[in-house]
N, C-alpha and C positions, 0 to 999 in steps of 0.2 A: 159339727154344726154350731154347736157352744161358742166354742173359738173363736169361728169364722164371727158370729153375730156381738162377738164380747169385741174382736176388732172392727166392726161397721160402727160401733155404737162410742169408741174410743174416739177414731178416728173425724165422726162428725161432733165430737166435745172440741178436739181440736180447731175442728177447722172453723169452730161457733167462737171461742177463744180467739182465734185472729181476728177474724171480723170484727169482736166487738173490743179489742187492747186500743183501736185506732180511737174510737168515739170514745172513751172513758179517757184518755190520757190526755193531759193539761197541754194548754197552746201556750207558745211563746208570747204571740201575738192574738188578743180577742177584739171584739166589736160591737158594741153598741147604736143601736138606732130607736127613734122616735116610735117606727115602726116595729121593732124585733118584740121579738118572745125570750122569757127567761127559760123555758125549755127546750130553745134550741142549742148548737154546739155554739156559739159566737164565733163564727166563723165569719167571713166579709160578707159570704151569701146570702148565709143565716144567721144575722145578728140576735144578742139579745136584749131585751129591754132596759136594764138595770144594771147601773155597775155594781150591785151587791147580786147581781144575777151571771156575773159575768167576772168576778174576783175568784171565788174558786172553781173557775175550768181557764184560767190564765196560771201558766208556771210564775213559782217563786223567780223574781226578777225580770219578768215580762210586761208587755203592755196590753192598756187597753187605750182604744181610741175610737169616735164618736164618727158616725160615718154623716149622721145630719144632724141638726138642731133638734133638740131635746131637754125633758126632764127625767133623769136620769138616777133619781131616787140618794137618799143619806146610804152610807157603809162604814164598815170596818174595815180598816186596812189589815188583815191577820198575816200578811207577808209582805216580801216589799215586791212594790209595782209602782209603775208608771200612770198616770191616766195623762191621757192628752188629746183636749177637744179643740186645738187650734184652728182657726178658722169655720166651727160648726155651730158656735153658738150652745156649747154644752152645758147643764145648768143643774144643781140641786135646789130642791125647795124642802127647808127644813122643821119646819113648825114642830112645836113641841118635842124637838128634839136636836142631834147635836146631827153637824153634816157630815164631816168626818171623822173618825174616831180611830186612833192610833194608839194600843197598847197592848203591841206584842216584841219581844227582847228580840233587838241587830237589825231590826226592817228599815228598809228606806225608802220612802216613799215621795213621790213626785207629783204635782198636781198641778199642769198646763195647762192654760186654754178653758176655765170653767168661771163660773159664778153661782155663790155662793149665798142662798136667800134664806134667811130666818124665818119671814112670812109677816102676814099681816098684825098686827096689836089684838092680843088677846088670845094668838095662838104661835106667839111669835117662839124661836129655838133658843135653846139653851148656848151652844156654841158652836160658832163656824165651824174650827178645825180646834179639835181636842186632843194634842200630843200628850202621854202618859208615860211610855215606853219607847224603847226604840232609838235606833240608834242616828236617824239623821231625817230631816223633811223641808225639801223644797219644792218654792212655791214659787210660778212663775205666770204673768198675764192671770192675775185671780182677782177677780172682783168680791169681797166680801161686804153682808149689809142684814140690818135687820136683827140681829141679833139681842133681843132687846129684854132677855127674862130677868125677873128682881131673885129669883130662887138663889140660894149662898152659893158662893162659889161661879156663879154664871152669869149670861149676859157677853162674854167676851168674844171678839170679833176670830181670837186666835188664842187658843190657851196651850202654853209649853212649860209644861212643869213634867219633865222626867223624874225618875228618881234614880238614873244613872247617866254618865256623861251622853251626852245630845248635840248636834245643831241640827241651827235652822238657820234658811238663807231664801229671805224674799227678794223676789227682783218685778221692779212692774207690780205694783200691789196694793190695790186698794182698798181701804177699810170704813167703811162709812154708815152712822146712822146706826151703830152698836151701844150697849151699854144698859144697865138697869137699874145701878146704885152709883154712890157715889165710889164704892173700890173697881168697879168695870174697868175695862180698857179695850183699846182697838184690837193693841199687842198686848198679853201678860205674860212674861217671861218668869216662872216661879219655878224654879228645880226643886223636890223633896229628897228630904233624909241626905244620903251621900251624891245625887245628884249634882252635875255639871254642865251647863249650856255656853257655846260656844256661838254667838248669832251675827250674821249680814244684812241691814237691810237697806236696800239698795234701789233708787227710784221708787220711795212706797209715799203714798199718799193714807194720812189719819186723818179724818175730816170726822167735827160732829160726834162723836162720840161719846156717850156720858161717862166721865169717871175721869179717865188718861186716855191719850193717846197712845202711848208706851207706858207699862207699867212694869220696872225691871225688881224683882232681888235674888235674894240667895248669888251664889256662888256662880254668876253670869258673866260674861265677855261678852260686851255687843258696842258694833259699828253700825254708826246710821249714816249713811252721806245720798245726796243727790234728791232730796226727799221733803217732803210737806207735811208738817203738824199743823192740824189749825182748829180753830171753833170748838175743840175739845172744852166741855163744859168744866171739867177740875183745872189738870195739868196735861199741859203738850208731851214731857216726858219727865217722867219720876223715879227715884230709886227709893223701895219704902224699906227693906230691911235685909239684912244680913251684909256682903260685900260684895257686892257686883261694879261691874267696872262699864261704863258705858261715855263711848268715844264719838263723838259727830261734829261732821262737815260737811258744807257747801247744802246746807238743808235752812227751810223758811220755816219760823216756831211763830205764831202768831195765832192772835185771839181764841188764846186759849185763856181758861180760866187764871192760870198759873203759866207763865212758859217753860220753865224750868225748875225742881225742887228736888234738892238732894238730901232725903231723908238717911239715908245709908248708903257706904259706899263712896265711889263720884261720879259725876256726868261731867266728861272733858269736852274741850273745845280745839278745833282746829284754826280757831278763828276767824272762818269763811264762812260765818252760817249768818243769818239774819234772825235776830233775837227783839223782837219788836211790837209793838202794838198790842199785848195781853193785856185786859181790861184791869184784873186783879194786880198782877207784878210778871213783870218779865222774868221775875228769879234772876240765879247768874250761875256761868258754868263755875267748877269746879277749878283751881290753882290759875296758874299760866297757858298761854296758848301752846296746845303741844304745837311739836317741828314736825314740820313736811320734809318727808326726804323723796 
């Protein structure tokens, strides 16, 4: 009788174990809606609220994607994933703090189809997207804004300061109405310690921004082409210290405080870019016109 009842009692551990390995184990693919719950699976059915409600039941290297128009809360990237709200209108509002936050070592992370809101003055966010860590983050159709806190360090529409080799590669990307001091930037591109960034950006619009539009040093590679600096209250694009290398073409720099200023480093030219109309000084690139091959 022992036996018999030590197997009945084995047997339904097992079979409570299958049933529940399915619900506990991460999806390739989650989901997000305006409507979902963070305590559901984020399944298409059963979406959940929140991409920080919906990052840890998505596998390492999976997606998430936004089934309607929403706001969809600030997170941490702690692995790499994909978010992609194309076509839904997907949206963070960030006040008094940062949208997304990246610093965990090899992640890659992907950020489609969203906008990006600091919030109104006086409660406004520290930083759109905060790269710290990690090994690579692109950003495609992002609208960033608002980002406007005087706190050290913040205010930046995009801040990528690894402290190990990095890219980043915007395409379609807007930055506007950022900034809290004069060192702010739309972009700051700032590697720490042994840090290396390797960056693209590619069709992006800097508008408006207090400080820079681009703000490059340390140990940086970055291409800018197809792209608009403008109205930035300091400089359009600056290199302030260490040796970064910064390469642009077929891009409009205009009424910006400064358009161009090579504190460290250089900022090359292709000589296809429009260097024009900055109230202050246009600045000037760096040596000769590189070659187009």
């Amino acid at each position: 009788m022992k036996l018999r009842n030590m197997l009945a009692v084995s047997g339904a551990c097992i079979a409570f174990g299958l049933m529940a390995s399915p619900a506990s184990a991460q999806a390739s693919r989650t989901w997000v809606s305006g409507v979902g719950d963070d305590l559901n699976p984020c399944s298409r059915t059963a979406p959940c609220k929140t991409f920080a409600g919906a990052i840890n039941k998505t596998a390492p290297g999976g997606e998430i994607n936004c089934l309607d128009p929403g706001g969809f809360g600030a997170f941490t990237a702690n692995r790499s994933i994909t978010i992609d709200c194309t076509g839904t209108l997907g949206g963070i509002l960030a006040s008094s703090t940062t949208g997304v936050l990246v610093n965990t070592a090899a992640v890659r992370v992907v950020l489609r189809g969203i906008t990006i809101n600091g919030g109104p003055p006086g409660i406004t966010g520290l930083h759109g997207v905060r790269f710290l860590q990690g090994e690579a983050l692109y950003m495609e159709d992002v609208i960033i804004q608002n980002f406007n806190s005087a706190s050290a360090g913040a205010g930046n529409g995009i801040t990528f300061a690894p402290s190990t080799a990095a890219e980043l590669q915007l395409n379609n990307v807007t930055v506007v109405d950022n900034g809290g001091s004069a060192t702010s930037a739309g972009v700051l591109i700032a590697p720490t310690g042994a840090g290396t960034v390797a960056a693209t950006l590619d069709d992006v619009r800097l508008v408006n921004n207090t400080g820079s539009g681009v703000l490059v040093s340390g140990a940086s590679t970055v291409m800018i082409t197809n792209s608009r600096i403008s109205q930035n209250t300091g400089f359009g694009i600056r290199t302030s210290a260490g040796a970064p290398t910064v390469r642009v073409g077929t891009t409009r720099i205009t009424g910006n405080g400064t358009g161009v200023s090579v504190a460290a480093g250089t900022i090359e030219s292709y000589c296809t870019n429009q260097l024009n109309g900055n109230p202050g000084s246009d600045g000037a690139f760096f040596g000769a016109c590189l070659q187009q091959k």
